[in-house]
C-alpha positions as a Python dict, from the first residue, in 0.01 Angstrom:
ca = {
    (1, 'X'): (0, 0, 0),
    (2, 'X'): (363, 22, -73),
    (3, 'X'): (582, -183, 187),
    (4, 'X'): (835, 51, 382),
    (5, 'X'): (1168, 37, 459),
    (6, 'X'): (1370, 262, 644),
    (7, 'X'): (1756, 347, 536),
    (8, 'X'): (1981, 506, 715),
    (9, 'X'): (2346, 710, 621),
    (10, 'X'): (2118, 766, 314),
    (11, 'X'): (2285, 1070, 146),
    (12, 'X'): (2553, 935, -15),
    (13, 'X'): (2744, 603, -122),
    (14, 'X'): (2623, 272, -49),
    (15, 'X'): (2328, 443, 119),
    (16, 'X'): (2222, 659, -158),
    (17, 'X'): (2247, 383, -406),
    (18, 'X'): (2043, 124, -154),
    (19, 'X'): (1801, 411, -166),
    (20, 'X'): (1770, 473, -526),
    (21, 'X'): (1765, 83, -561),
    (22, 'X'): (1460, 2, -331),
    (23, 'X'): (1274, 333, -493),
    (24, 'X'): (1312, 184, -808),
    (25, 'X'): (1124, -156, -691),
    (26, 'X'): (847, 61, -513),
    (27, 'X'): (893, 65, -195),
    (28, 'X'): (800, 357, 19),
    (29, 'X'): (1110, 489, 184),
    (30, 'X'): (1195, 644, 501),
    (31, 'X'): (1562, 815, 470),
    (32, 'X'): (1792, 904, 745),
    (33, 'X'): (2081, 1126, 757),
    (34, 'X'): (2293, 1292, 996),
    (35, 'X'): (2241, 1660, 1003),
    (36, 'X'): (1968, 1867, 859),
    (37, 'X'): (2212, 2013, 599),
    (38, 'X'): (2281, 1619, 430),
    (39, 'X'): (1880, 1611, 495),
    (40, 'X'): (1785, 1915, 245),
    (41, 'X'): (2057, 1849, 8),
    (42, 'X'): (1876, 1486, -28),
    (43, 'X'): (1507, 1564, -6),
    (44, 'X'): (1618, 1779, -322),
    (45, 'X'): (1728, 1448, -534),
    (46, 'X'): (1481, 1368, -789),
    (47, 'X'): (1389, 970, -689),
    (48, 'X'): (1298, 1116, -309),
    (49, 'X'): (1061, 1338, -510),
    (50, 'X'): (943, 1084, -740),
    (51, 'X'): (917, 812, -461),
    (52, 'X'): (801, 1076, -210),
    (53, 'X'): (1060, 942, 26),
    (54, 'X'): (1024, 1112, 375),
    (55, 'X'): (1409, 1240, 482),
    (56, 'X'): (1494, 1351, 850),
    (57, 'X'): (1790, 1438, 1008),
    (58, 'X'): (1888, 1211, 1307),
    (59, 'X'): (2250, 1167, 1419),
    (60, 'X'): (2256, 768, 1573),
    (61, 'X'): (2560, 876, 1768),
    (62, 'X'): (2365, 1095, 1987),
    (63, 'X'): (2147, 806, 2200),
    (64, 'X'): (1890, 1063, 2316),
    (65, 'X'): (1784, 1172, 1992),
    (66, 'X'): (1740, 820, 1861),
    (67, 'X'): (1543, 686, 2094),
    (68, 'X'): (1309, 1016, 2056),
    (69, 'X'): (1274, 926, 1705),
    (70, 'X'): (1239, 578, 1757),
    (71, 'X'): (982, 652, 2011),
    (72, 'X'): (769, 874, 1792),
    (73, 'X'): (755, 712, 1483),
    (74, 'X'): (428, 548, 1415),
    (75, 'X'): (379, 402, 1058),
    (76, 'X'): (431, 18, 970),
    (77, 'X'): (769, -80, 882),
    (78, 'X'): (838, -372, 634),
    (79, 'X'): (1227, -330, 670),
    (80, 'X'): (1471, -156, 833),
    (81, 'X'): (1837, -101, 651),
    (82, 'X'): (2101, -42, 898),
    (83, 'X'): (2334, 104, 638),
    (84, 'X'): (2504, 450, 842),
    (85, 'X'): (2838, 459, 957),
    (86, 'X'): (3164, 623, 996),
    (87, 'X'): (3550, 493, 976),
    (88, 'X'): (3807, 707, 1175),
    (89, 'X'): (4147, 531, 1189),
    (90, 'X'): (4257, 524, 1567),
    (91, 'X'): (4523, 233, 1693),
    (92, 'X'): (4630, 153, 2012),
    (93, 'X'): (4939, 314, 1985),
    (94, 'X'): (4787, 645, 1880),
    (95, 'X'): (4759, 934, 2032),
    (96, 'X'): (4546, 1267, 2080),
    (97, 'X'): (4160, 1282, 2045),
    (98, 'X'): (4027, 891, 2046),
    (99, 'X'): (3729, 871, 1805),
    (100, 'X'): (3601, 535, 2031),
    (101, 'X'): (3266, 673, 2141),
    (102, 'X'): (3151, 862, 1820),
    (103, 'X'): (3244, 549, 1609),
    (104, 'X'): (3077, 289, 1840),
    (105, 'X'): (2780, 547, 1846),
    (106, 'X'): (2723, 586, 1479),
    (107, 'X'): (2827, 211, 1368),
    (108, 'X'): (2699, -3, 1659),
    (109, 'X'): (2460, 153, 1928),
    (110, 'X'): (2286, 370, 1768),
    (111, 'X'): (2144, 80, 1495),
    (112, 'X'): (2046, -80, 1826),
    (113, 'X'): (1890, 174, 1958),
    (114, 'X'): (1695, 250, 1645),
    (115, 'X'): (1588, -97, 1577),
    (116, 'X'): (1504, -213, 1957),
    (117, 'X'): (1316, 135, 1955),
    (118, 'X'): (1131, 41, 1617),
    (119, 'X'): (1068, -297, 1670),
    (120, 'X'): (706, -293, 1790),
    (121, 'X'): (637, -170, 1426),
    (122, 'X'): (795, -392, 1251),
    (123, 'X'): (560, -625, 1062),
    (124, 'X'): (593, -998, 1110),
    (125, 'X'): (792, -1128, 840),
    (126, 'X'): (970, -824, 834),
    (127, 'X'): (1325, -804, 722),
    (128, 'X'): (1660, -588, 909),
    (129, 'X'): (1974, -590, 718),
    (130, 'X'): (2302, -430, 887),
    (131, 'X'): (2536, -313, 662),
    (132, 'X'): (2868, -446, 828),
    (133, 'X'): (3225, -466, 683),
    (134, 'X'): (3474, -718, 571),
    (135, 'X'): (3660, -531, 862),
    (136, 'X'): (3363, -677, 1079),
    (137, 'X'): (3556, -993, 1001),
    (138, 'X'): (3940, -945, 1039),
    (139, 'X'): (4123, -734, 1204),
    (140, 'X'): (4329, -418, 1017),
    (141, 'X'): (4618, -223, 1221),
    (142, 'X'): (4482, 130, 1336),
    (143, 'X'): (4117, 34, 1273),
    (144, 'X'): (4062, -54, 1622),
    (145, 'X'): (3691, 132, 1663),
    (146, 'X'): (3559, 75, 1335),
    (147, 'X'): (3664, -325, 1350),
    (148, 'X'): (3481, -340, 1679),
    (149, 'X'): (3163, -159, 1602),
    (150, 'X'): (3139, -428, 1270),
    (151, 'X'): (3234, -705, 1451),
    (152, 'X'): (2969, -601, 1727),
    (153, 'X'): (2747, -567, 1438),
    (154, 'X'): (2769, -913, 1291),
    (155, 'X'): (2732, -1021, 1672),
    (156, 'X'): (2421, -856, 1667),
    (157, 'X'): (2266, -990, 1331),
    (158, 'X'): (2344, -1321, 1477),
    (159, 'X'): (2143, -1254, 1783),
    (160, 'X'): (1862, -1126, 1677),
    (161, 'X'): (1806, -1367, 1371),
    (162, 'X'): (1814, -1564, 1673),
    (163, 'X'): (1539, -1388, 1870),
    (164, 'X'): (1301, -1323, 1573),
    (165, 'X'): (1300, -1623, 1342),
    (166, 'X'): (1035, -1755, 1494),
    (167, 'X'): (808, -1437, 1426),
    (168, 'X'): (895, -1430, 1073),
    (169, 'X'): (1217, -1165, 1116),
    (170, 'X'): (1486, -1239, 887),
    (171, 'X'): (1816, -1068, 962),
    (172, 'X'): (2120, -1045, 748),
    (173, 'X'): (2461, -853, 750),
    (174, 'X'): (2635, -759, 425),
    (175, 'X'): (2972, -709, 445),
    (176, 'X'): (3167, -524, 170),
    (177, 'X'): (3545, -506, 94),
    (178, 'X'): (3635, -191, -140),
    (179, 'X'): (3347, -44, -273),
    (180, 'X'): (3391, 225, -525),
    (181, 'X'): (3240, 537, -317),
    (182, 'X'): (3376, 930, -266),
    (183, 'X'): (3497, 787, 88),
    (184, 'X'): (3675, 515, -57),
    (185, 'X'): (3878, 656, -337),
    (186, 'X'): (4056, 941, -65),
    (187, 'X'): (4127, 609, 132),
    (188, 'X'): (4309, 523, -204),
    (189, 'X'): (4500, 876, -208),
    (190, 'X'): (4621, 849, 145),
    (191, 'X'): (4705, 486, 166),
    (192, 'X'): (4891, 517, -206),
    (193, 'X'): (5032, 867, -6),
    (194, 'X'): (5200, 674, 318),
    (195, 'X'): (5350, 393, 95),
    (196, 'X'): (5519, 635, -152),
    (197, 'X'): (5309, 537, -453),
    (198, 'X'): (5084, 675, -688),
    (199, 'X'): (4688, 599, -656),
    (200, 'X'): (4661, 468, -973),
    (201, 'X'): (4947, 159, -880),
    (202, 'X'): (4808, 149, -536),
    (203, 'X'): (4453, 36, -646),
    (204, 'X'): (4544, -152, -912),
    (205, 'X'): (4758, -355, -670),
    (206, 'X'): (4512, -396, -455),
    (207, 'X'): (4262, -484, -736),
    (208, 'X'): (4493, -738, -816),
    (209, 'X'): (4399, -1039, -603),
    (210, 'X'): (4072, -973, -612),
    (211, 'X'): (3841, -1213, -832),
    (212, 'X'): (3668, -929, -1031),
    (213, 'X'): (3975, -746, -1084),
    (214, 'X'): (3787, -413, -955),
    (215, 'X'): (3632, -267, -602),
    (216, 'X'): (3255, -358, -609),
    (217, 'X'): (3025, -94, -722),
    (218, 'X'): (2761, 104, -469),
    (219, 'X'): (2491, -40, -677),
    (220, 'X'): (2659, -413, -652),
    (221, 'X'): (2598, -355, -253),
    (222, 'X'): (2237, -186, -309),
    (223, 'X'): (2124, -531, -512),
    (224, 'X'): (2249, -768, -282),
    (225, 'X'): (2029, -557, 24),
    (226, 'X'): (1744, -542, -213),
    (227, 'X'): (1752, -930, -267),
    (228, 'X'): (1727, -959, 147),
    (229, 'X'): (1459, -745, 169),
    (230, 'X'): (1279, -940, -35),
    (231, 'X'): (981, -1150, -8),
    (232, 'X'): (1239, -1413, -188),
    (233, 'X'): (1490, -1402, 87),
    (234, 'X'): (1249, -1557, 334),
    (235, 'X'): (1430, -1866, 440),
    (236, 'X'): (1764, -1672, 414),
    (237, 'X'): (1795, -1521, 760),
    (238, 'X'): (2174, -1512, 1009),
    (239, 'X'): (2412, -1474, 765),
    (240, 'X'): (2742, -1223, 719),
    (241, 'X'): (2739, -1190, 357),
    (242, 'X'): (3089, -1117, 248),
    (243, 'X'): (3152, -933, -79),
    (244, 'X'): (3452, -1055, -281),
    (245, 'X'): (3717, -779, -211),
    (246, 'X'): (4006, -854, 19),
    (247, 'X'): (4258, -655, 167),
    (248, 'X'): (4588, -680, 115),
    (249, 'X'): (4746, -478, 288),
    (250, 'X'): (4877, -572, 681),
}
């Protein structure tokens, strides 16, 4: 029997290429989204068909309905990918309609909800892998919710690599810088937008510090989460595995 591995935020970017990854090396899949209408749109992509992926509709920012879901599910679970999240620029200086709770809700408590709730069927080893930031490890100006919720996320990893080594749990975060997704590239157009630039200069400045020259790739992310779900990434278990963008802007 196939080993499974539940993903969350699956229906797009990093998610939907961690998705098509680990269906590609046979595992059996259990995909989250947030709404039933992300849910049908992916149950309708061919490698859920092929793979026979199981999709459902959960939002982790609503508590209730996580722990529901956690508390129903009953199938083994080899992994769990903690990939689902949201970025809402907010600063402290801001005002109007503070996205705090819905950030900290999709980013941080609901992947603790979800994984306290599914931990009694996790297998031991078993493997959790949080899909963090580089803004989980520096601050950025008007990114106050999103920087906590990754930073809170790293904390986590830590901790629990802590509380489940000795059963055979690894736990990683992987923290990318730029990746090349839909949500990225409009970041592009509106920071390039604010600074008076074109999109074109603005990512090609910030490409250039950067040792590839580029923003890393979905698929770059989805290979690095594959190698820690792996039976090869035993001994590899605590770690905040930064990408190699940077920011460079203030």
């Amino acid at each position: 029997m196939s080993k499974r591995i539940l993903v969350t935020g699956a229906s797009r970017g990093i998610g939907l290429s961690i998705a098509q990854t680990l269906a590609g090396k046979g595992y059996a899949l259990d995909l989250l989204t947030s709404s039933e209408a992300s849910a049908e749109a992916l149950r309708s992509e061919t490698f859920v068909r092929t793979a026979q992926a199981r999709v459902h509709a959960v939002d982790l920012a609503d508590a209730s309905a996580v722990t529901q879901f956690a508390a129903g599910w009953q199938d083994e679970l080899w992994g769990i990918v903690n990939n689902a999240g949201i970025c809402k620029t907010f600063g402290l200086l801001d005002h109007g309609d503070d996205p705090l709770n819905e950030v900290l809700g999709t980013n941080l408590i609901g992947p603790y909800l979800l994984t306290k709730g599914l931990l009694p069927r996790l297998t031991r080893p078993g493997r959790i892998v949080n899909i963090a930031s580089q803004l989980g490890q520096e601050g950025r100006a008007g990114y106050s919710a999103y920087c906590a919720s990754k930073f809170g996320l790293i904390g986590m990893t830590k901790c629990w690599a802590k509380e489940l080594g000795a059963e055979g749990v690894t736990v990683n975060a992987v923290c990318p810088g730029w990746v090349g997704t839909e949500m990225s590239f409009k970041d592009v157009e509106r920071m390039a937008s604010e600074q008076g630039v074109s999109a074109k200069q603005f990512y090609e400045d910030t490409c250039a510090p950067l040792e590839l020259k580029r923003f890393n790739t979905p698929v770059e992310v989805a290979n690095l989460v594959a190698f820690l779900v792996s039976d090869e990434a035993s001994g590899v278990t605590g770690r905040d595995w930064l990408m190699h963008t940077v920011w460079n802007q203030s």
